[in-house]
LUMLUMDREN-2810 file (N, C-alpha, C; in Angstrom, 1 decimal):
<atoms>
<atom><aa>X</aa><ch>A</ch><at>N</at><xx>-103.3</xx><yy>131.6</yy><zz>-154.0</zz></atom>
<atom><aa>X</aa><ch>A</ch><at>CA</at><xx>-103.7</xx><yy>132.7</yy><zz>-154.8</zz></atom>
<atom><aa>X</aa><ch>A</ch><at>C</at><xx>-103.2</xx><yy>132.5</yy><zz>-156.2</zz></atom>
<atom><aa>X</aa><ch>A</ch><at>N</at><xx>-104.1</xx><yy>132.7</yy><zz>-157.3</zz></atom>
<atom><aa>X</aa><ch>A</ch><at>CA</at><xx>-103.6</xx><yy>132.3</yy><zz>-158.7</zz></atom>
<atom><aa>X</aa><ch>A</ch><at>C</at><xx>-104.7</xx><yy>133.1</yy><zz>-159.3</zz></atom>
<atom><aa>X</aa><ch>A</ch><at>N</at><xx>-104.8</xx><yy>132.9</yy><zz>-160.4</zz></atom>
<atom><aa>X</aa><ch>A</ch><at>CA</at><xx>-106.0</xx><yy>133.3</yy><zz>-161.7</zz></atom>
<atom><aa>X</aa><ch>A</ch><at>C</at><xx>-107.3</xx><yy>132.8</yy><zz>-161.0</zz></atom>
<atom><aa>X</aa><ch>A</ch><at>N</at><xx>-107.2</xx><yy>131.9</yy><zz>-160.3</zz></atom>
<atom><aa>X</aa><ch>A</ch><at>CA</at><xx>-108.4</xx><yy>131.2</yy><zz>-160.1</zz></atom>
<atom><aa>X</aa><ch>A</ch><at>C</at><xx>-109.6</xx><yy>131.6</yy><zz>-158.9</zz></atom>
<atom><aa>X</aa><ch>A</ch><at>N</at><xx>-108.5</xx><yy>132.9</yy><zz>-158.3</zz></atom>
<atom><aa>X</aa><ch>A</ch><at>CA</at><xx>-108.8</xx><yy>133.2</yy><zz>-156.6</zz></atom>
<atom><aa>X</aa><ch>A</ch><at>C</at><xx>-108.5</xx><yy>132.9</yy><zz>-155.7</zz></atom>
<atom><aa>X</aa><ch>A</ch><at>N</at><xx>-108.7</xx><yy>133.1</yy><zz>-154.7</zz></atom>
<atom><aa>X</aa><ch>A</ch><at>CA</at><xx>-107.6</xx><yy>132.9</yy><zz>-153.4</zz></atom>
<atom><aa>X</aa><ch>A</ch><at>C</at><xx>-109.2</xx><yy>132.3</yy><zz>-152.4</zz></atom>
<atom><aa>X</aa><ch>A</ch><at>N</at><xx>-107.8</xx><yy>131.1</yy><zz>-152.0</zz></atom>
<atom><aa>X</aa><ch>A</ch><at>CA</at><xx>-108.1</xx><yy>129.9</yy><zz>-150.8</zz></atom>
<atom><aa>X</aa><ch>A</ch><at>C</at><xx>-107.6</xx><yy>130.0</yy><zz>-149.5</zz></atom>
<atom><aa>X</aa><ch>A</ch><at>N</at><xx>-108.2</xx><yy>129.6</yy><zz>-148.8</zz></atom>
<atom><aa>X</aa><ch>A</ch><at>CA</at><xx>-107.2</xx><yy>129.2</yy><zz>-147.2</zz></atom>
<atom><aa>X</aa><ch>A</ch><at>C</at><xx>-107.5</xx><yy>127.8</yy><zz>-146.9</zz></atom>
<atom><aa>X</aa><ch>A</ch><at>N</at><xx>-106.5</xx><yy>126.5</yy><zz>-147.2</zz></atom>
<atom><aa>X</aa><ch>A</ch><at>CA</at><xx>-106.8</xx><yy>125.3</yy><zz>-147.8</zz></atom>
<atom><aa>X</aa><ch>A</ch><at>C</at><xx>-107.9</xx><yy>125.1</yy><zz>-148.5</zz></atom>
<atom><aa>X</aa><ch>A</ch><at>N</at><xx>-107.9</xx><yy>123.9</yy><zz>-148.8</zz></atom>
<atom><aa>X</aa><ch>A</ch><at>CA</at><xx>-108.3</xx><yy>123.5</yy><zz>-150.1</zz></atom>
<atom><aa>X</aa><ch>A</ch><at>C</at><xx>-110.3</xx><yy>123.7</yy><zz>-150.1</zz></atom>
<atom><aa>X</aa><ch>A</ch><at>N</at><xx>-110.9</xx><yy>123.7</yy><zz>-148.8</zz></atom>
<atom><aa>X</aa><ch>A</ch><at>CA</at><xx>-112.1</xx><yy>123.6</yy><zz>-148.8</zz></atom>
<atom><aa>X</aa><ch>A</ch><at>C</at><xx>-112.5</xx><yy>125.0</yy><zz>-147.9</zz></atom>
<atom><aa>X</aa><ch>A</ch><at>N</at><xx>-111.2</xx><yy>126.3</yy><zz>-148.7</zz></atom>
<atom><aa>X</aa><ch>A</ch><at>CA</at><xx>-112.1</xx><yy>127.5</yy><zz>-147.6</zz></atom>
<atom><aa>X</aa><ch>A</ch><at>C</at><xx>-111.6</xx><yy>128.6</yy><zz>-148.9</zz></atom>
<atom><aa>X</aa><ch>A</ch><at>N</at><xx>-112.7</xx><yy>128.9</yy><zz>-149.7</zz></atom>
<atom><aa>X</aa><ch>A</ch><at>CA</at><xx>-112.6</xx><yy>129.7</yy><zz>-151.0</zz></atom>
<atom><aa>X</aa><ch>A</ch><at>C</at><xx>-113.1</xx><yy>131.2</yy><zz>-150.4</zz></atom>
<atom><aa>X</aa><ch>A</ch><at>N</at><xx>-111.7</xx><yy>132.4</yy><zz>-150.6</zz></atom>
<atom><aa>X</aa><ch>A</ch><at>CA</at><xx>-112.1</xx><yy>133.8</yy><zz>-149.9</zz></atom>
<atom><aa>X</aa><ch>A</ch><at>C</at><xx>-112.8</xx><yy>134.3</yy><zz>-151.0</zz></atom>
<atom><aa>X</aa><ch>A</ch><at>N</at><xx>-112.0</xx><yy>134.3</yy><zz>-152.4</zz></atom>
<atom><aa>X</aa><ch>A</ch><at>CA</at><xx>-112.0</xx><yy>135.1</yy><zz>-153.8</zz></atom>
<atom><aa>X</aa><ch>A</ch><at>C</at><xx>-112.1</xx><yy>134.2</yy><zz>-154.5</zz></atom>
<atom><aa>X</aa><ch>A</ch><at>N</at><xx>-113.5</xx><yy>133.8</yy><zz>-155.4</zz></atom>
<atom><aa>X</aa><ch>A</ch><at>CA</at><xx>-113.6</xx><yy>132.9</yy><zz>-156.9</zz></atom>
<atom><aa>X</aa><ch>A</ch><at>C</at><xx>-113.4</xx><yy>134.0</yy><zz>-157.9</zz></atom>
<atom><aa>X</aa><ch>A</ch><at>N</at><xx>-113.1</xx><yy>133.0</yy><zz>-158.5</zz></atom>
<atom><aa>X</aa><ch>A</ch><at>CA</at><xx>-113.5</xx><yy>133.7</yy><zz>-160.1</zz></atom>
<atom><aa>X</aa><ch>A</ch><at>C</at><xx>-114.7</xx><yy>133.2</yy><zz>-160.4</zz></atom>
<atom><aa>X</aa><ch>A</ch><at>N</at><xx>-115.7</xx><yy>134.3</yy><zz>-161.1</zz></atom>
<atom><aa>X</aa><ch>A</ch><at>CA</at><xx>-116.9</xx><yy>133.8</yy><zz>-162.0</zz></atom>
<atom><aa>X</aa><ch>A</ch><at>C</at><xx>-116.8</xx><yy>134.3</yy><zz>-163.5</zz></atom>
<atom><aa>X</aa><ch>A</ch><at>N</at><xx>-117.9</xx><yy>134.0</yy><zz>-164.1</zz></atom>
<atom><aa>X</aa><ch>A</ch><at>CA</at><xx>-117.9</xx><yy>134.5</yy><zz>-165.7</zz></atom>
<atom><aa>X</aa><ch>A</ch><at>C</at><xx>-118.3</xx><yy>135.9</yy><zz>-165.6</zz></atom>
<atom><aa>X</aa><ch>A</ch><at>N</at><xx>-118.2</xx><yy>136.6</yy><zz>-164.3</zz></atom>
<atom><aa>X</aa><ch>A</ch><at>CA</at><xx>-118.4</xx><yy>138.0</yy><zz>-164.5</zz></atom>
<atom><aa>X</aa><ch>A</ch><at>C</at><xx>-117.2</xx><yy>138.8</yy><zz>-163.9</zz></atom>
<atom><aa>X</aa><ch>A</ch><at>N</at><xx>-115.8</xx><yy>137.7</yy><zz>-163.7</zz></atom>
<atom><aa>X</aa><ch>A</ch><at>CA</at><xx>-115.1</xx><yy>138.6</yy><zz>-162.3</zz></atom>
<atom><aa>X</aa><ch>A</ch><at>C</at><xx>-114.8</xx><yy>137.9</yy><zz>-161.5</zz></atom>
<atom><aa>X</aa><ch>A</ch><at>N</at><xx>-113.9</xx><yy>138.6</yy><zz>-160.6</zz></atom>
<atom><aa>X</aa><ch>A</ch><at>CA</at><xx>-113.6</xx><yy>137.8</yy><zz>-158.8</zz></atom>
<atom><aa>X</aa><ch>A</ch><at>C</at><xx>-114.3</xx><yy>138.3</yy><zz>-158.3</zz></atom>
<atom><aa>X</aa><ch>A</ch><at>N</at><xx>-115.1</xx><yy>137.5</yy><zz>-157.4</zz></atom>
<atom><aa>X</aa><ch>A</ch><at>CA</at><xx>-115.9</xx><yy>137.5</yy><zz>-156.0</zz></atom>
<atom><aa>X</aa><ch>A</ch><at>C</at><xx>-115.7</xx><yy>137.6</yy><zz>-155.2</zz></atom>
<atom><aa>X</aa><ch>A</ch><at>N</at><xx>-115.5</xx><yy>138.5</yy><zz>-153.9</zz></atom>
<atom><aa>X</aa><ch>A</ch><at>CA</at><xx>-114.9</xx><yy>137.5</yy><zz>-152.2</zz></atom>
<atom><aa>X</aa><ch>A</ch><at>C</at><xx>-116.2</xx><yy>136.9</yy><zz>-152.0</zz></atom>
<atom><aa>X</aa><ch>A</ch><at>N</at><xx>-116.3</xx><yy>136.2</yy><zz>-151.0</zz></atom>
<atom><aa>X</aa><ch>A</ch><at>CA</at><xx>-117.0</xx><yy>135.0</yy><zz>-150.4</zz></atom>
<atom><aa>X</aa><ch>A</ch><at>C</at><xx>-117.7</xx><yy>136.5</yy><zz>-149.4</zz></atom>
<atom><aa>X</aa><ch>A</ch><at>N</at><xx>-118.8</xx><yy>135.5</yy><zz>-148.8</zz></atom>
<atom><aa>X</aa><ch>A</ch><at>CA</at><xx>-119.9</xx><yy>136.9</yy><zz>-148.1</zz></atom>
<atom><aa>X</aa><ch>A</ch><at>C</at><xx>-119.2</xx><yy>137.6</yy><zz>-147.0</zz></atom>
<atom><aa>X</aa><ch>A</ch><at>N</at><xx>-119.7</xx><yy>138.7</yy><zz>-146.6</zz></atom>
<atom><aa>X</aa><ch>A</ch><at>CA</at><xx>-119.3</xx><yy>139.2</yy><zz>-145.5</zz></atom>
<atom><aa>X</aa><ch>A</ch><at>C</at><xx>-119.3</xx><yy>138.3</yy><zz>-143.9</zz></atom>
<atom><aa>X</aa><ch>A</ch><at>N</at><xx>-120.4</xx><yy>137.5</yy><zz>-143.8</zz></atom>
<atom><aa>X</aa><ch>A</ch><at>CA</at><xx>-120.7</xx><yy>136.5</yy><zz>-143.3</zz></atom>
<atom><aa>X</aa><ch>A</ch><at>C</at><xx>-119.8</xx><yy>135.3</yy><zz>-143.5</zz></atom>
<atom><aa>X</aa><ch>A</ch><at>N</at><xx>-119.6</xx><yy>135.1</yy><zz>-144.4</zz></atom>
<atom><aa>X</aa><ch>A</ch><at>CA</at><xx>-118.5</xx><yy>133.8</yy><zz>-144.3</zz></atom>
<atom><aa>X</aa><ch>A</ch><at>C</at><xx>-116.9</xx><yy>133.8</yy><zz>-144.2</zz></atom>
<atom><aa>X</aa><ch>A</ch><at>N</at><xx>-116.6</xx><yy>135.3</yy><zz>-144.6</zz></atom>
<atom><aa>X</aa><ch>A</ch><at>CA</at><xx>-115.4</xx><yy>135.9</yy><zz>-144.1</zz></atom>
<atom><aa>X</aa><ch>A</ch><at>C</at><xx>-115.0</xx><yy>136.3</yy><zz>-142.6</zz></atom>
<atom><aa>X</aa><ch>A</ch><at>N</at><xx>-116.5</xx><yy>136.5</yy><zz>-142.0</zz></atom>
<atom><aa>X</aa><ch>A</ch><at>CA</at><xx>-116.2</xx><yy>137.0</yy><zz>-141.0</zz></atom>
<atom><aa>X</aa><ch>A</ch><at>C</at><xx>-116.2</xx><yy>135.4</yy><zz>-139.6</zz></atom>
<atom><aa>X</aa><ch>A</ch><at>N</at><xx>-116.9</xx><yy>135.0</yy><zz>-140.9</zz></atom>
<atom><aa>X</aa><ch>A</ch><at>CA</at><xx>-116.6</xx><yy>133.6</yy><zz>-139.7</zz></atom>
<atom><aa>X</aa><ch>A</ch><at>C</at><xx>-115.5</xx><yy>133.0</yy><zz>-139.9</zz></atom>
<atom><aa>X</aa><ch>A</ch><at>N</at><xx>-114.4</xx><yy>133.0</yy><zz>-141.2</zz></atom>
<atom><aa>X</aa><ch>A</ch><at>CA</at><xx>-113.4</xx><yy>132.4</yy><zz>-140.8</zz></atom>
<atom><aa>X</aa><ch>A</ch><at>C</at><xx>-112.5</xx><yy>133.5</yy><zz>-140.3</zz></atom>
<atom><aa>X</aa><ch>A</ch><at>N</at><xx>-112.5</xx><yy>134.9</yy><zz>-140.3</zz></atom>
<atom><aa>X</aa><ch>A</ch><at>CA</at><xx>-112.0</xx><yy>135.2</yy><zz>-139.6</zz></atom>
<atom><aa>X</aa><ch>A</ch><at>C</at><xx>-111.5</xx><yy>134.9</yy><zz>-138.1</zz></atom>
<atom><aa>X</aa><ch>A</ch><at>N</at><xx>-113.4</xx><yy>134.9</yy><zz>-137.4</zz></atom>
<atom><aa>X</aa><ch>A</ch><at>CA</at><xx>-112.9</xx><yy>134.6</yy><zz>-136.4</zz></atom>
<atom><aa>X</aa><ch>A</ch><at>C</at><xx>-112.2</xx><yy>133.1</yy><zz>-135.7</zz></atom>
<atom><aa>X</aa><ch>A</ch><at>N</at><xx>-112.4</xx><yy>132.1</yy><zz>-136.5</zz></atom>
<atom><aa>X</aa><ch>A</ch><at>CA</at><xx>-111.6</xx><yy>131.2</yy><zz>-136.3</zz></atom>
<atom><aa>X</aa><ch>A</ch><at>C</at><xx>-110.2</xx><yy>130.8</yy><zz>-136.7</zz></atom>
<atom><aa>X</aa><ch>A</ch><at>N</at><xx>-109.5</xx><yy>131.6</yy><zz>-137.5</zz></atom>
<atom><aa>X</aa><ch>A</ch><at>CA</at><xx>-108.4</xx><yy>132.1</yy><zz>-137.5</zz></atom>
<atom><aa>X</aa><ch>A</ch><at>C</at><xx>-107.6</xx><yy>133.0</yy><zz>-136.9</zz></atom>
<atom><aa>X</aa><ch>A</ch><at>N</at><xx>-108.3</xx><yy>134.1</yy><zz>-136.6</zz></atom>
<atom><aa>X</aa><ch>A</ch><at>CA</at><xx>-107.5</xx><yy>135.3</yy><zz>-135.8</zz></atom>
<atom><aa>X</aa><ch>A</ch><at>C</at><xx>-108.3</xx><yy>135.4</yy><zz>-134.8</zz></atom>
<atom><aa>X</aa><ch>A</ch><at>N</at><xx>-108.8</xx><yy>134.8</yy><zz>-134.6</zz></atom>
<atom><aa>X</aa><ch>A</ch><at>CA</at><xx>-109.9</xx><yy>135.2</yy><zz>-132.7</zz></atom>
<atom><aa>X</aa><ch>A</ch><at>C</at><xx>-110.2</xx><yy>137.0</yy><zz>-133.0</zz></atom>
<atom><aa>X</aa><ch>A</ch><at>N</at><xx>-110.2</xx><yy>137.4</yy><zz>-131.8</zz></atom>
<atom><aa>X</aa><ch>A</ch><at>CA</at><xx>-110.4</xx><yy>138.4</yy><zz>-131.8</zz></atom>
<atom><aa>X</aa><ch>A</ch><at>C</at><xx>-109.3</xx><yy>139.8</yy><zz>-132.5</zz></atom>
<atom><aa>X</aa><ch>A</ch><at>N</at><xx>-108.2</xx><yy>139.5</yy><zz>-132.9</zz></atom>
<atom><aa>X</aa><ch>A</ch><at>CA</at><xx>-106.7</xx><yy>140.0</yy><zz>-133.0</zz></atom>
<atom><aa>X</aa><ch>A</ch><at>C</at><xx>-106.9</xx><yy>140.9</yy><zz>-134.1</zz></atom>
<atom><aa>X</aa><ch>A</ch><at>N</at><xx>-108.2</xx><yy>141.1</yy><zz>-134.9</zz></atom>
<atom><aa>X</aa><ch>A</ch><at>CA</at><xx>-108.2</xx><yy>141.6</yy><zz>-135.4</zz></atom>
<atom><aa>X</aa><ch>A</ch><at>C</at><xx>-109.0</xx><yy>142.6</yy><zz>-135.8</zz></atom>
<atom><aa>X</aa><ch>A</ch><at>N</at><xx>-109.8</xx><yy>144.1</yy><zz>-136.2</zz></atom>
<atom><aa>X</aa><ch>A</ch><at>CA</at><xx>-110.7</xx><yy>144.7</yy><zz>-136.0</zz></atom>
<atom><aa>X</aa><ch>A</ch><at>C</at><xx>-111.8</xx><yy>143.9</yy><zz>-136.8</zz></atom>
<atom><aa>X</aa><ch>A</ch><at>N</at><xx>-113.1</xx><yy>144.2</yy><zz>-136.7</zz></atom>
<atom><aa>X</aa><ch>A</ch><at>CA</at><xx>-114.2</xx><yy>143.7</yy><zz>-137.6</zz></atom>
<atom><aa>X</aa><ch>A</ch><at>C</at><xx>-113.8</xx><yy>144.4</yy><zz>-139.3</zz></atom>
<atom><aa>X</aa><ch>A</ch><at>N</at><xx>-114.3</xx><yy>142.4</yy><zz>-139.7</zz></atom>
<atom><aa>X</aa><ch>A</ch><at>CA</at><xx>-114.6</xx><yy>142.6</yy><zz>-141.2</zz></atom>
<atom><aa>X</aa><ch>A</ch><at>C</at><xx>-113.0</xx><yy>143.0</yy><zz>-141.8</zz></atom>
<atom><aa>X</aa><ch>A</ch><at>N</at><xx>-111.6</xx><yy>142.8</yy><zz>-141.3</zz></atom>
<atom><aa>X</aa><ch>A</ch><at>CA</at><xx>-110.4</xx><yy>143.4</yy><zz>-141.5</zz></atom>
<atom><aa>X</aa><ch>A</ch><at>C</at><xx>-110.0</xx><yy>142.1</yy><zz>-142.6</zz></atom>
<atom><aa>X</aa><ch>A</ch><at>N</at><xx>-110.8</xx><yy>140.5</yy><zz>-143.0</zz></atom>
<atom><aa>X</aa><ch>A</ch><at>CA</at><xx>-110.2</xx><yy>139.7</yy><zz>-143.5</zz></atom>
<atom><aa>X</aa><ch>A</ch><at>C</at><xx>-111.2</xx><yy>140.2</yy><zz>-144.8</zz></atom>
<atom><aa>X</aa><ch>A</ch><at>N</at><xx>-111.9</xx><yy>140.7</yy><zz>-144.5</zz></atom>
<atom><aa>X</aa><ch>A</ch><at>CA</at><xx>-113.4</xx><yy>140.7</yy><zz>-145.9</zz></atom>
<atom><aa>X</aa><ch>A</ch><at>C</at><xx>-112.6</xx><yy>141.9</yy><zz>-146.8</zz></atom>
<atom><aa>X</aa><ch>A</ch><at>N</at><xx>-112.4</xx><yy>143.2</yy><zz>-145.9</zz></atom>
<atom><aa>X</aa><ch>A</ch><at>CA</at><xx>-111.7</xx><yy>143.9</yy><zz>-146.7</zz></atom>
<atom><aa>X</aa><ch>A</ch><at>C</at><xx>-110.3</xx><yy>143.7</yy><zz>-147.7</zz></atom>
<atom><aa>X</aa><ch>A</ch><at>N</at><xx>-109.8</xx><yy>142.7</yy><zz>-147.2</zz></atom>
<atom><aa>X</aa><ch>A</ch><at>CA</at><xx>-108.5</xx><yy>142.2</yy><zz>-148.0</zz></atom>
<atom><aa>X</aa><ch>A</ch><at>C</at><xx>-109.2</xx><yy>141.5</yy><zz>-149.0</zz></atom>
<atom><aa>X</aa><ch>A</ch><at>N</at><xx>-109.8</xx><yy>140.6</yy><zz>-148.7</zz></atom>
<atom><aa>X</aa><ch>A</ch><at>CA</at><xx>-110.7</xx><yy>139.7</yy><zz>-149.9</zz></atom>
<atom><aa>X</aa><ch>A</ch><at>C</at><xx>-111.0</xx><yy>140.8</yy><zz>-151.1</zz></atom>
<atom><aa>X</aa><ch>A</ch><at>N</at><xx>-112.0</xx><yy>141.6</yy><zz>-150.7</zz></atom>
<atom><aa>X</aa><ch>A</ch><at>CA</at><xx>-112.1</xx><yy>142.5</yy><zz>-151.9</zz></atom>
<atom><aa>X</aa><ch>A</ch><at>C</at><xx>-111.0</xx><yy>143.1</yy><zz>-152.2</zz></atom>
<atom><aa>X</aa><ch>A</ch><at>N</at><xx>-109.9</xx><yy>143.8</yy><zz>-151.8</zz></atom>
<atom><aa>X</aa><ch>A</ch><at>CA</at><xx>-109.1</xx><yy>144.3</yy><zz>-152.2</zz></atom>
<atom><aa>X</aa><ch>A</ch><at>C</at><xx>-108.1</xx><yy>143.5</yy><zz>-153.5</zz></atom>
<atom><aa>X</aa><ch>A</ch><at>N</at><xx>-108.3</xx><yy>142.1</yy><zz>-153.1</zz></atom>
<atom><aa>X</aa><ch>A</ch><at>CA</at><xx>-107.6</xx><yy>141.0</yy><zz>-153.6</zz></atom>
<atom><aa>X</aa><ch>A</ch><at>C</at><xx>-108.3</xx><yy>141.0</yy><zz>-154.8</zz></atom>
<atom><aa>X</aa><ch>A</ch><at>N</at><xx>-110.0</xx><yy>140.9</yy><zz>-154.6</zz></atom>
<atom><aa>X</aa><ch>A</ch><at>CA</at><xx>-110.6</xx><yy>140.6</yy><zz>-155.6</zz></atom>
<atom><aa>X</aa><ch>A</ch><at>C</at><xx>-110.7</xx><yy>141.9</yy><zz>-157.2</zz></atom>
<atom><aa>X</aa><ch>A</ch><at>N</at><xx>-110.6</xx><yy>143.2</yy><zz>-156.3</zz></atom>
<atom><aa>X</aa><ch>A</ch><at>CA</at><xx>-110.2</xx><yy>144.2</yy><zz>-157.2</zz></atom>
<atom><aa>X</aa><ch>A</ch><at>C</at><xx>-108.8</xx><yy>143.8</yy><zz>-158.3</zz></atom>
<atom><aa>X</aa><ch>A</ch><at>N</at><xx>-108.1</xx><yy>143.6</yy><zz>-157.5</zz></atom>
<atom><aa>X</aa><ch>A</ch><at>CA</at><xx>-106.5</xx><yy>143.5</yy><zz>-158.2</zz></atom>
<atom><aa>X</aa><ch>A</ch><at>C</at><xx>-106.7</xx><yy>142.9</yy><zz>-159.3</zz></atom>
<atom><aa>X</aa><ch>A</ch><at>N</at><xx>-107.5</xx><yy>141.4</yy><zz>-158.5</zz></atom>
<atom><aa>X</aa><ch>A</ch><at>CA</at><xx>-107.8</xx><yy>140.2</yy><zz>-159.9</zz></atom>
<atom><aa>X</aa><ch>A</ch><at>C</at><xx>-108.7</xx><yy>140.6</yy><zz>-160.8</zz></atom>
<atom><aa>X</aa><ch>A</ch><at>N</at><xx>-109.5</xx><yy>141.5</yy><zz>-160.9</zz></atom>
<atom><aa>X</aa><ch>A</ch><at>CA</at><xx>-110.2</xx><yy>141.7</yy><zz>-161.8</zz></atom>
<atom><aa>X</aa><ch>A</ch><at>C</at><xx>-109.8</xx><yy>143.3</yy><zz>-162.6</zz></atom>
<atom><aa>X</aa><ch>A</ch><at>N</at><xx>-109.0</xx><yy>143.8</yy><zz>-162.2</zz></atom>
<atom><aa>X</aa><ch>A</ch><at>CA</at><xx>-107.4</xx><yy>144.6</yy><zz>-162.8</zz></atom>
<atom><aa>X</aa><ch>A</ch><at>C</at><xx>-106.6</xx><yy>144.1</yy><zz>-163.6</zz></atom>
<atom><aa>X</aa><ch>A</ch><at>N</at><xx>-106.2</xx><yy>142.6</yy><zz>-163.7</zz></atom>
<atom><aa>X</aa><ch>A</ch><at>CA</at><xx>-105.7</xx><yy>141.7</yy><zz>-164.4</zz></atom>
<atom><aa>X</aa><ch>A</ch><at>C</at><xx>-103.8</xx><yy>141.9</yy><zz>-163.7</zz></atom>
<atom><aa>X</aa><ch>A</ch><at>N</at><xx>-104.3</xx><yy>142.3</yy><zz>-162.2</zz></atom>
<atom><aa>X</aa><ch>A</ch><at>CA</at><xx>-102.8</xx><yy>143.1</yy><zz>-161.3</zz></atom>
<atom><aa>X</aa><ch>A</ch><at>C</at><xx>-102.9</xx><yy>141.7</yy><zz>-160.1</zz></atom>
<atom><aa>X</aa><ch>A</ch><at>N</at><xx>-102.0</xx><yy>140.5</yy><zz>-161.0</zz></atom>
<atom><aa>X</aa><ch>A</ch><at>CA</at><xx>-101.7</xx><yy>139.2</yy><zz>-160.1</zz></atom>
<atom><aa>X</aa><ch>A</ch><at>C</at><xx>-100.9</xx><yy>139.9</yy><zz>-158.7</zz></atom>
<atom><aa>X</aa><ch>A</ch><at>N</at><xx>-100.0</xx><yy>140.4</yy><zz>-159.4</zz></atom>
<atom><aa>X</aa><ch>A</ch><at>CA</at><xx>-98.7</xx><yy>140.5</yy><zz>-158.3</zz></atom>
<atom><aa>X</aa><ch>A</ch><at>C</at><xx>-99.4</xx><yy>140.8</yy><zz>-157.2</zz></atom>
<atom><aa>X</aa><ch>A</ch><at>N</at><xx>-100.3</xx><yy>142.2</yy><zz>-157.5</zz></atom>
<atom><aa>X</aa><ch>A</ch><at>CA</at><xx>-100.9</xx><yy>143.1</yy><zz>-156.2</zz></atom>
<atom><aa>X</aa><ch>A</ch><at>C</at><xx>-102.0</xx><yy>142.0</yy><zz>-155.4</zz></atom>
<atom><aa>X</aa><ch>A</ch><at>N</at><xx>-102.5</xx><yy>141.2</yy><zz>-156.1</zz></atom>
<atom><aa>X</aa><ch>A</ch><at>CA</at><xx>-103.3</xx><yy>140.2</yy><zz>-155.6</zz></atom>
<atom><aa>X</aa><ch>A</ch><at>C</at><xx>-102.3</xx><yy>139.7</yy><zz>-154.9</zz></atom>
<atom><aa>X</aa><ch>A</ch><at>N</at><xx>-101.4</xx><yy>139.3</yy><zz>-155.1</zz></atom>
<atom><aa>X</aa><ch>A</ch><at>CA</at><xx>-100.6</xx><yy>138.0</yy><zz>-154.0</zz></atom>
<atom><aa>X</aa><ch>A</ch><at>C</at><xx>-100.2</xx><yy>138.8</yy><zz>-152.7</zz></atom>
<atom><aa>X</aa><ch>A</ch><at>N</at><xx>-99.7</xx><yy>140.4</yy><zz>-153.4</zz></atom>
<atom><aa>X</aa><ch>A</ch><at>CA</at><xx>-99.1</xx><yy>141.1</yy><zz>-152.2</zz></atom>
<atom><aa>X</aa><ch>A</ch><at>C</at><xx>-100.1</xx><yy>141.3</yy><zz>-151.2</zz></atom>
<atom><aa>X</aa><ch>A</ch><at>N</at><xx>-101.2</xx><yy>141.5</yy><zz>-151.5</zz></atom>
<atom><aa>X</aa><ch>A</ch><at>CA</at><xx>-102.3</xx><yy>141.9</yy><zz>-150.5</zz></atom>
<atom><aa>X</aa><ch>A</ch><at>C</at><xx>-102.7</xx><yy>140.5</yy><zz>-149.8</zz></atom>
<atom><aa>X</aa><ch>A</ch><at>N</at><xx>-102.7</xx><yy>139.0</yy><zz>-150.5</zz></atom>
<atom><aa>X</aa><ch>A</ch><at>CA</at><xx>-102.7</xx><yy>137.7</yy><zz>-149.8</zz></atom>
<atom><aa>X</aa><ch>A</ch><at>C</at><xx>-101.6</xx><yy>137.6</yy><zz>-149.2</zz></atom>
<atom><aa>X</aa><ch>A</ch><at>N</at><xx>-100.4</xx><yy>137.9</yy><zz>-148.9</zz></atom>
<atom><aa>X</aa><ch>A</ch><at>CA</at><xx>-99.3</xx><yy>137.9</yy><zz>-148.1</zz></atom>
<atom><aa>X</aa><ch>A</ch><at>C</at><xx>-99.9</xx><yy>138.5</yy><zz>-146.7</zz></atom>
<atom><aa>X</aa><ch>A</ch><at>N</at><xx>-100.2</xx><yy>139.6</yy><zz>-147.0</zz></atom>
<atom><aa>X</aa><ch>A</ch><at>CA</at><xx>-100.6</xx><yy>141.1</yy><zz>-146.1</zz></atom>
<atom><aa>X</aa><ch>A</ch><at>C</at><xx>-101.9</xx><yy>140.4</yy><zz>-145.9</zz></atom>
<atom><aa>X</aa><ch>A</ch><at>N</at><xx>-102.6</xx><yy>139.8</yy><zz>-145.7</zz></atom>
<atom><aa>X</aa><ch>A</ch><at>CA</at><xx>-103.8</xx><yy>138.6</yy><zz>-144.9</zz></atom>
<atom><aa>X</aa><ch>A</ch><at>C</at><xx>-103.6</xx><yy>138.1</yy><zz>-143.7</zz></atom>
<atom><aa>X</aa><ch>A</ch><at>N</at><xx>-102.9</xx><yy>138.9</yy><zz>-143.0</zz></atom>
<atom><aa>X</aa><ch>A</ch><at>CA</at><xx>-102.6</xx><yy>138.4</yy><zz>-141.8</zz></atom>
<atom><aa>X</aa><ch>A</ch><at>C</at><xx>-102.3</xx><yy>139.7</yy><zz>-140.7</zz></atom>
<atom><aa>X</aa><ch>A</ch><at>N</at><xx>-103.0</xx><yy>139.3</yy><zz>-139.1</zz></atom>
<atom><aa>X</aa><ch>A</ch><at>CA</at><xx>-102.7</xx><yy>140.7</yy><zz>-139.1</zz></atom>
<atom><aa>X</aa><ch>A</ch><at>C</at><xx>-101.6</xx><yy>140.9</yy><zz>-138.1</zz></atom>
</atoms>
């Protein structure tokens, strides 16, 4: 998690940055690494909503709140 957007290793991008903003990654592609990270342990779409939440902060220019909510990525 940095200026740049938040990752889960190096080849699983949640939140880009673009030249308009932070993005989360689709509902669809969140929800598939969801389920291969938390199985079922978690309600639907519970990792997509942190992504945006994250992605809000960053485009607030509110790092901290971004990181705290990437901490809080887990359930």
């Amino acid at each position: 998690m940095d200026h740049g957007g938040a990752m889960l290793g190096p080849d699983c991008v949640l939140v880009q940055r673009t030249a308009h903003g932070y993005r989360c990654a689709t509902r669809s592609e969140v929800a598939t690494v969801q389920e291969i990270v938390f199985g079922n342990d978690c309600r639907p779409n519970w990792l997509f909503d942190q992504c945006c939440r994250i992605a809000e902060a960053l485009n607030d220019n509110q790092v901290a709140l971004a990181q705290i909510y990437g901490v809080h990525a887990a359930p």
